[in-house]
VEXDREN-2710 file (C-alpha; in Angstrom, 1 decimal):
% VEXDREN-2710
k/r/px/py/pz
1/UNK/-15.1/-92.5/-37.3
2/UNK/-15.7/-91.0/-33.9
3/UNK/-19.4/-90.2/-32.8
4/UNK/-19.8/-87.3/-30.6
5/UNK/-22.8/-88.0/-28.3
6/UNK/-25.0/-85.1/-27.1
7/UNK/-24.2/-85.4/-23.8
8/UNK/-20.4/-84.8/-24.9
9/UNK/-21.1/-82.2/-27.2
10/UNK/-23.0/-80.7/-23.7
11/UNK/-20.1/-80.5/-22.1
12/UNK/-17.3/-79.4/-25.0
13/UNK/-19.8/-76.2/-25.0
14/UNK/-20.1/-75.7/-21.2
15/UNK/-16.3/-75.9/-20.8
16/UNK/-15.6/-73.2/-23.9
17/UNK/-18.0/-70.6/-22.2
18/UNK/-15.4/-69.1/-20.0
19/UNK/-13.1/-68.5/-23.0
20/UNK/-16.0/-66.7/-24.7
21/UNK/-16.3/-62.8/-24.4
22/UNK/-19.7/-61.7/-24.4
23/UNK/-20.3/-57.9/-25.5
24/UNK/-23.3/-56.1/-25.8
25/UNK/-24.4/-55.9/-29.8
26/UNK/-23.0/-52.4/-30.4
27/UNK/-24.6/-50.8/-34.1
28/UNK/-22.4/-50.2/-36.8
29/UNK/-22.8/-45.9/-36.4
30/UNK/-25.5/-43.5/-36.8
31/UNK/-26.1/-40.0/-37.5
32/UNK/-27.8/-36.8/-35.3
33/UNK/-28.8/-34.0/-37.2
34/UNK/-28.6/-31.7/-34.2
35/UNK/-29.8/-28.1/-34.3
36/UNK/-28.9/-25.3/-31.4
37/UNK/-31.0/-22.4/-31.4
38/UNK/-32.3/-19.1/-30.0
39/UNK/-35.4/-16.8/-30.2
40/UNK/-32.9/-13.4/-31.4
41/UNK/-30.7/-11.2/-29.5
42/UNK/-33.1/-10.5/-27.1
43/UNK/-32.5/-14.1/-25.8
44/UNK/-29.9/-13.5/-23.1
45/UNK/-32.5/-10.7/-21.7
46/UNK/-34.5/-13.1/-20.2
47/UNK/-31.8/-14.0/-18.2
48/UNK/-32.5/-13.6/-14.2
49/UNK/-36.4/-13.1/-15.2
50/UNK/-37.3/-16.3/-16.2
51/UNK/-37.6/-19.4/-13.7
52/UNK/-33.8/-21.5/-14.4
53/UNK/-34.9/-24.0/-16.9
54/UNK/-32.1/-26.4/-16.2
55/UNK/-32.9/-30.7/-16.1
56/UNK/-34.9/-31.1/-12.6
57/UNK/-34.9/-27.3/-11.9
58/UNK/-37.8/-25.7/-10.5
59/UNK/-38.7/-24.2/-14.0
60/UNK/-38.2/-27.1/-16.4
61/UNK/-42.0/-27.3/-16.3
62/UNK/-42.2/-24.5/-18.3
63/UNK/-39.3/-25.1/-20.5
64/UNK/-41.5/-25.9/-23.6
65/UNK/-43.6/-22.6/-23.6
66/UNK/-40.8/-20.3/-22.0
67/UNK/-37.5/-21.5/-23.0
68/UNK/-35.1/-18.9/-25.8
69/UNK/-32.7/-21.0/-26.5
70/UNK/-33.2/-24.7/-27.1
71/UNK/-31.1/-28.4/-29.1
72/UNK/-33.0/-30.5/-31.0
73/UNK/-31.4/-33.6/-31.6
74/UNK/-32.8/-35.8/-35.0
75/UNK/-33.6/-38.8/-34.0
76/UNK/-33.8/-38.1/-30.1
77/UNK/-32.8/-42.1/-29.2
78/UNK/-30.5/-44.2/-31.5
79/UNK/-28.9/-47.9/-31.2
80/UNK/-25.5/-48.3/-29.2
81/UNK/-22.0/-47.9/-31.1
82/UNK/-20.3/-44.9/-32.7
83/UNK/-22.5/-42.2/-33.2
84/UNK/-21.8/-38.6/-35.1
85/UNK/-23.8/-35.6/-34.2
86/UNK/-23.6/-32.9/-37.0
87/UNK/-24.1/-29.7/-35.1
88/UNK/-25.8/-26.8/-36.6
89/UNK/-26.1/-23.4/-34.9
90/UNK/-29.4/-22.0/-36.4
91/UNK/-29.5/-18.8/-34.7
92/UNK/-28.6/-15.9/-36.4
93/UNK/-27.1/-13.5/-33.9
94/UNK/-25.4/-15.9/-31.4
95/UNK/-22.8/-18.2/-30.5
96/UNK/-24.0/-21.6/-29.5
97/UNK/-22.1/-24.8/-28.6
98/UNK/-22.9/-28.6/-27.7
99/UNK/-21.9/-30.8/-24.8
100/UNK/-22.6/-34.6/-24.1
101/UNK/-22.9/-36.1/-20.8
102/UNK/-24.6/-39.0/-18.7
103/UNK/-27.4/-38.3/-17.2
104/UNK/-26.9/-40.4/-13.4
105/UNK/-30.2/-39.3/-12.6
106/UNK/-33.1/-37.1/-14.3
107/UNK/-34.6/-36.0/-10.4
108/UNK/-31.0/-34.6/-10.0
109/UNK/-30.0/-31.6/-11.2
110/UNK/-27.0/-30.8/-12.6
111/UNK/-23.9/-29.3/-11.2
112/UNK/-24.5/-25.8/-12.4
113/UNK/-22.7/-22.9/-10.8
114/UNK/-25.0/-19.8/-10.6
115/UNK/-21.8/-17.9/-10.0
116/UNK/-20.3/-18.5/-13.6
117/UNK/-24.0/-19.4/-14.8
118/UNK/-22.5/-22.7/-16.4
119/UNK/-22.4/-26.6/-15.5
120/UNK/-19.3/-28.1/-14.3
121/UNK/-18.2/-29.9/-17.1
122/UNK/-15.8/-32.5/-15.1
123/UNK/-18.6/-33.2/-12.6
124/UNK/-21.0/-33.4/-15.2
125/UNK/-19.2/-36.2/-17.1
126/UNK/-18.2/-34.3/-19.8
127/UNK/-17.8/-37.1/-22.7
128/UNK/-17.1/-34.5/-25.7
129/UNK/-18.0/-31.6/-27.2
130/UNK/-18.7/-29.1/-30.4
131/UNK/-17.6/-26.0/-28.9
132/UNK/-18.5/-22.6/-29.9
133/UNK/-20.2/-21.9/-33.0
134/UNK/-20.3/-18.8/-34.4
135/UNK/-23.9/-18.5/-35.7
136/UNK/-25.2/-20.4/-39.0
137/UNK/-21.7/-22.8/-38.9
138/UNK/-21.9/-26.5/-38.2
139/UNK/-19.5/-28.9/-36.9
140/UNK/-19.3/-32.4/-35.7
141/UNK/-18.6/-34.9/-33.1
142/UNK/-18.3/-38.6/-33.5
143/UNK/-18.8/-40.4/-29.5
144/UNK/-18.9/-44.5/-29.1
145/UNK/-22.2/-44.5/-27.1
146/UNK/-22.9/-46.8/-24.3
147/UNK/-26.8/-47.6/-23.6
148/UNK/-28.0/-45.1/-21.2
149/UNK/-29.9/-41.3/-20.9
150/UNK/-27.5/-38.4/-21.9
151/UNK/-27.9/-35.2/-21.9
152/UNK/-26.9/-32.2/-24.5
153/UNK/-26.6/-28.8/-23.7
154/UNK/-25.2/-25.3/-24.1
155/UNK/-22.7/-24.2/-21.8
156/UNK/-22.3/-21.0/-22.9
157/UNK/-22.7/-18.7/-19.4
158/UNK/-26.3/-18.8/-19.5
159/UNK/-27.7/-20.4/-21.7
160/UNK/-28.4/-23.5/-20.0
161/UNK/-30.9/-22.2/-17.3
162/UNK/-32.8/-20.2/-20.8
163/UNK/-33.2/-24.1/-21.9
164/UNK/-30.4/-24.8/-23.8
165/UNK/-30.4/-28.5/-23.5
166/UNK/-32.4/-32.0/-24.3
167/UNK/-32.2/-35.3/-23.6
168/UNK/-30.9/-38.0/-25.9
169/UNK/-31.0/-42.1/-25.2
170/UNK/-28.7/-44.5/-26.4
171/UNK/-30.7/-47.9/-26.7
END
């Protein structure tokens, strides 16, 4: 019978480790009950006489008390791996719609064009989308989620800057 010493054992695992593949522990899925929505049709007519309320804009500081449009996502931070978000347009007059991208850098803002009052999706990093809701519909969208701040928004012209967006982490 053949004794394997710990010194050999030692080395059997040193020389298997560059056969291993390490990955990051990735969750089985989860859920995000997300919810888009508005104060009424009067929304949009704050447009131009609010401060744009987009993510390191000059009038994000008042996003919470001046915003008309607005995502909650449910939880707001969830475990790596494939993750669902059912999308719920609460508003009751107005087409809404959801977007998930990185965020490189919270300080930066985003590529919005005030000429077409949306972000550039492409630049953006667009990763997917629930597009275009027609008021009190859901839909879904299942992502695999990498660790890192994302961002979800509305890119609906306009409703961006009224505060259409929130952030979401991926732990």
């Amino acid at each position: 019978m053949m004794q394997i010493t710990r010194r050999r054992a030692v080395g059997l695992a040193a020389l298997s480790l560059p056969f291993l593949r390490f990955r990051p522990a990735r969750a089985a899925s989860a859920t995000v009950k997300v919810s888009l929505w508005d104060k009424g049709g009067s929304s949009m007519d704050m447009l131009g006489k609010l401060p744009r309320m987009g993510m390191a804009m000059p009038g994000m500081a008042d996003m919470g008390r001046m915003a008309t449009m607005g995502i909650t996502a449910t939880p707001d931070s969830v475990a790596a791996g494939d993750v669902t978000f059912e999308v719920t347009n609460d508003s009751e007059v107005m087409i809404h719609e959801m977007v998930v991208s990185p965020v490189r850098d919270a300080k930066t803002p985003m590529a919005y064009d005030p000429g077409v009052m949306k972000i550039d999706e492409d630049a953006a990093g667009h990763l997917g989308e629930v597009a275009e809701l027609d008021y009190g519909k859901a839909g879904a969208l299942r992502l695999p989620m990498n660790p890192g701040r994302h961002i979800l928004y509305g890119n609906i012209p306009g409703h961006y800057v009224l505060g259409m967006w929130a952030f979401f982490t991926v732990i």
